[in-house]
C-alpha positions in Angstrom: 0.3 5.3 25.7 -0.7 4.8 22.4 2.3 5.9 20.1 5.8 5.5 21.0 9.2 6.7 18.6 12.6 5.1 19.1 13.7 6.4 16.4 17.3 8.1 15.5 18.4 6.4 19.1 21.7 4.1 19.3 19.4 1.0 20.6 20.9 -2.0 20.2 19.1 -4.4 21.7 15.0 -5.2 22.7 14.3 -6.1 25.9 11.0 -7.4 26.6 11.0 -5.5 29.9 10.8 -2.9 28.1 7.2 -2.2 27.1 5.9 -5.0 29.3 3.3 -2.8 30.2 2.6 -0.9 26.9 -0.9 -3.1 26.1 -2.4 -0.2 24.4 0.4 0.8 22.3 -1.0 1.1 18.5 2.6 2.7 16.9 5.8 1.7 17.6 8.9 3.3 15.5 12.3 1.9 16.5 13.8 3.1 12.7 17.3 4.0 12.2 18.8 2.5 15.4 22.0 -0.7 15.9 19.2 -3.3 16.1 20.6 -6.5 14.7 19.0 -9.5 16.2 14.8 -9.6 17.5 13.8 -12.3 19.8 10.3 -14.3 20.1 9.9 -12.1 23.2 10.8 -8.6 22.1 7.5 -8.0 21.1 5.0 -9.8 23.5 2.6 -7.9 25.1 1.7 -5.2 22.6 -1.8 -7.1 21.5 -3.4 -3.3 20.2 -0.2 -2.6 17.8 -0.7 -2.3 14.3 2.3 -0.3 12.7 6.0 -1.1 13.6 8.9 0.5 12.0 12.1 -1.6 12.1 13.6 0.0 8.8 17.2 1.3 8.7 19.1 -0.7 11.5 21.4 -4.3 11.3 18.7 -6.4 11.7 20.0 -10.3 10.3 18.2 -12.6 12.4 14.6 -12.6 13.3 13.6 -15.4 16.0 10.7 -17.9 15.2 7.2 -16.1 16.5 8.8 -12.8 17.2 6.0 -11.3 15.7 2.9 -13.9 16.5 2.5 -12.0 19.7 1.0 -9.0 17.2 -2.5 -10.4 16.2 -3.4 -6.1 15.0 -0.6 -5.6 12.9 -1.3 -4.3 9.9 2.0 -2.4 8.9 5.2 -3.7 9.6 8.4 -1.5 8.1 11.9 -4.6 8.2 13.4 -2.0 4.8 17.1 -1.4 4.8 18.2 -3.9 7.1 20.7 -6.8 6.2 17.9 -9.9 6.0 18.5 -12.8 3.7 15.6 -14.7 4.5 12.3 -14.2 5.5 9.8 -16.8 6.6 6.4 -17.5 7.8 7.1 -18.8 11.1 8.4 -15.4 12.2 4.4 -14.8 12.8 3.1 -18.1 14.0 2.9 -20.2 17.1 1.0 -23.0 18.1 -2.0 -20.8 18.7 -2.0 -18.4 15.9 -3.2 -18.3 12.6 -3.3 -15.8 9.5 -2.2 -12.4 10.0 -4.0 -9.4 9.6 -1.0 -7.5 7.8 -1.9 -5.4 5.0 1.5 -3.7 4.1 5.0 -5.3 4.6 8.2 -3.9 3.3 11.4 -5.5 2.8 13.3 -3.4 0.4 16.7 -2.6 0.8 18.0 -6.1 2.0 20.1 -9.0 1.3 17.2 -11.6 0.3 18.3 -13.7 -2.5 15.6 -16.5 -1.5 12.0 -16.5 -0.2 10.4 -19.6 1.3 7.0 -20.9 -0.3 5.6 -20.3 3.2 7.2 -16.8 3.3 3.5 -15.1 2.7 1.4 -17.5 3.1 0.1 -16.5 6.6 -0.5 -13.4 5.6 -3.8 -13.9 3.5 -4.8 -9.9 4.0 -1.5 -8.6 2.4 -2.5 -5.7 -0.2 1.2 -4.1 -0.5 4.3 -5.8 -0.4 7.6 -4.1 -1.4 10.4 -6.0 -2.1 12.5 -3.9 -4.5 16.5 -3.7 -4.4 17.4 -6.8 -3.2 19.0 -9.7 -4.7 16.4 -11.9 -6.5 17.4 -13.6 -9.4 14.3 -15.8 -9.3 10.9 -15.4 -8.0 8.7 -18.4 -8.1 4.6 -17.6 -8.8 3.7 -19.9 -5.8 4.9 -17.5 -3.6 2.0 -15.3 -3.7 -0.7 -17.9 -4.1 -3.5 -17.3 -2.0 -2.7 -13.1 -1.8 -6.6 -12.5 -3.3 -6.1 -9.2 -1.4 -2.7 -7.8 -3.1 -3.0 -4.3 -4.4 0.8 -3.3 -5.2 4.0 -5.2 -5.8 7.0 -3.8 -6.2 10.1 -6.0 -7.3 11.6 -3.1 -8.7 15.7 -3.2 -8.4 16.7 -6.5 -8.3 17.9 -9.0 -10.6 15.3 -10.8 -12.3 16.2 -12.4 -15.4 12.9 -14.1 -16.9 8.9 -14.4 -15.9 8.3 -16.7 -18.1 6.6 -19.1 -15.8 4.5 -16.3 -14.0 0.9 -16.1 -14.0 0.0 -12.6 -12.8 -3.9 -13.4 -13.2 -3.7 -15.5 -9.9 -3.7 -11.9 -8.3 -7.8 -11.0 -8.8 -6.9 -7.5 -7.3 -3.2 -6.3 -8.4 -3.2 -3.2 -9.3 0.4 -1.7 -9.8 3.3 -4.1 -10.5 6.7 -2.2 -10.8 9.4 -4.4 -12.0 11.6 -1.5 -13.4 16.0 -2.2 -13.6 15.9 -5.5 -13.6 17.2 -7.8 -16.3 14.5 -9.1 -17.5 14.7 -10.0 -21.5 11.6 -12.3 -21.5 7.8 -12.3 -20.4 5.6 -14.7 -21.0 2.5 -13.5 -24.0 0.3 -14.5 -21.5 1.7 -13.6 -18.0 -0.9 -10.4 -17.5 -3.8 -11.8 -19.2 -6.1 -12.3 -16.5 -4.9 -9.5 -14.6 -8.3 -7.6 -14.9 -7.5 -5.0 -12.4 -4.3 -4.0 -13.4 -3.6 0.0 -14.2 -0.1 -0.1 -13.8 3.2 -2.2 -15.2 6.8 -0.6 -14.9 9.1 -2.2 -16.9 11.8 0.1 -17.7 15.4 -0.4 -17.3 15.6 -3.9 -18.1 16.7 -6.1 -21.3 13.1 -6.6 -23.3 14.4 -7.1 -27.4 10.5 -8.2 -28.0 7.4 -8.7 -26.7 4.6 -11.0 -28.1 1.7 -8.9 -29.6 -0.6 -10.5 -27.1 1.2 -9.6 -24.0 -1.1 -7.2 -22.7 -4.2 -7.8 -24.7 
């Protein structure tokens, strides 16, 4: 069994029993279901998997290492669920390292906050979506480290200022969408390093001026 859909079911709860014997399982969609807690077991056995699709269920609490038993994830889906916090040590145990995830998605949450550490152990990340949530504030050290990262998209929130930002520490960003925010400043110098970058959405928030060096 290599691809499994849960999808559209009225799940409500993992048990590990459940694909205990699924070691070759590479897909796993369990989207739109009544899944509101995951446990450091739900996911233990499936070494081969590399997309899971939790999007569009309760989902508030995620146990530490739920995911650390996943060392070929690459894709994991968490959007429209009702998180307000998302960490690092959801993917790490004693005997684990980095990640290999390339794609995460957390839009459509509650997440207000982000820990330093939140990304950290992902070091292979190269698209991370985090639009309509409820960020007033997102601090630059939280993608330090992210030489990989392609895409951001922190469109939908409520940003207020990225003054302190430093885009340039991202060698490879390509696409930054920060459009219906409520931004009214940048800092001149926030995408000057950004050599790679083809795309900046800004619209829908409260810019009055830009310096004339912002995107020299």
């Amino acid at each position: 069994l290599r691809i499994l859909d849960l999808s559209n079911c009225a799940l409500k709860l993992l048990s590990p029993e459940l694909m205990m014997k699924s070691t070759s399982l590479q897909t796993l969609s369990i989207r739109q279901n009544f899944l509101e807690e995951l446990t450091e077991s739900a996911f233990q056995n499936l070494r081969n998997l590399t997309d899971l699709d939790l999007s569009k269920n309760a989902i508030s609490n995620i146990r530490p290492g739920c995911f650390a038993h996943l060392p070929s994830l690459k894709r994991l889906d968490l959007s429209g669920n009702k998180l307000s916090s998302f960490k690092g040590e959801y993917f790490i145990t004693r005997r684990s390292n980095g990640t290999k995830l390339e794609l995460l998605d957390l839009s459509d949450n509650d997440l207000s906050y982000l820990f330093p550490s939140s990304f950290r152990v992902h070091p292979k990340l190269t698209k991370l979506i985090a639009a309509r949530n409820r960020f007033s504030f997102f601090p630059a050290e939280l993608l330090v480290g992210l030489n990989y990262l392609q895409i951001v998209d922190l469109g939908q929130n409520m940003l207020k200022s990225l003054e302190e930002f430093d885009f340039g520490r991202l060698p490879r960003l390509r696409t930054l969408k920060l459009s219906d925010n409520l931004l009214d400043s940048i800092s001149e110098t926030a995408f000057h390093n950004s050599t790679q970058l083809q795309i900046i959405d800004l619209s829908g928030n409260r810019l009055e001026r830009m310096g004339e060096r912002t995107f020299q």
